[in-house]
N, C-alpha and C positions, 0 to 999 in steps of 0.2 A: 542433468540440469540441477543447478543449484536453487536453493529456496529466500528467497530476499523478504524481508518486512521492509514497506513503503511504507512511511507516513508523508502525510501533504495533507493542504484544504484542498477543497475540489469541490465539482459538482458536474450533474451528471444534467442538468440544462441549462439553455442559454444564455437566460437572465436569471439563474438559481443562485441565490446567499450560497457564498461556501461554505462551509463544514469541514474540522479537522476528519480526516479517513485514516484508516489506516489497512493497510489490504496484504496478504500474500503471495508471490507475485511469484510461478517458475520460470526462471532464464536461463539463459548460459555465461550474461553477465551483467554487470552493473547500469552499464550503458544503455542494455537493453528495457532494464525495467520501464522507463517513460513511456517507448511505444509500447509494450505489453500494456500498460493501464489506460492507453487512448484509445488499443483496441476494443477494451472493454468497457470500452462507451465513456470515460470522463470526458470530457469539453475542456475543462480549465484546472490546471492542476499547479499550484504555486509553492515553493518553498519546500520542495521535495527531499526527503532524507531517505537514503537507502541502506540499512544492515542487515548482517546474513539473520537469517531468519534460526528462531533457535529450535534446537530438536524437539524437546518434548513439549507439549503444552502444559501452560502452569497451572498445579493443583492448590495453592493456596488459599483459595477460599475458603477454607475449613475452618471455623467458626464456635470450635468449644468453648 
């Protein structure tokens, strides 16, 4: 399975203000990420972008 970053607003109840999200999502493809993030409880999810997710987490906060 490959690793996708979602971004979208969303909210996770019925009448909740969305909020940008951004989540990591394991699939097997593109197509799949939508129901991967409605299994995990979003409600409303709008304006969805999907790209591969990148290997390392970014250490950039290093602040000398």
């Amino acid at each position: 399975m490959a690793k996708f970053e979602a971004k979208f607003w969303g909210t996770k109840e019925k009448r909740g203000q969305l909020a940008k999200e951004v989540e990591i999502v394991e699939a097997t493809t593109r197509g799949e990420v939508e129901s991967k993030l409605y299994a995990r409880g979003w409600l409303k999810i709008n304006g969805l972008k999907v790209r591969e997710a990148k290997n390392e987490p970014s250490t950039d906060n290093n602040m000398d």
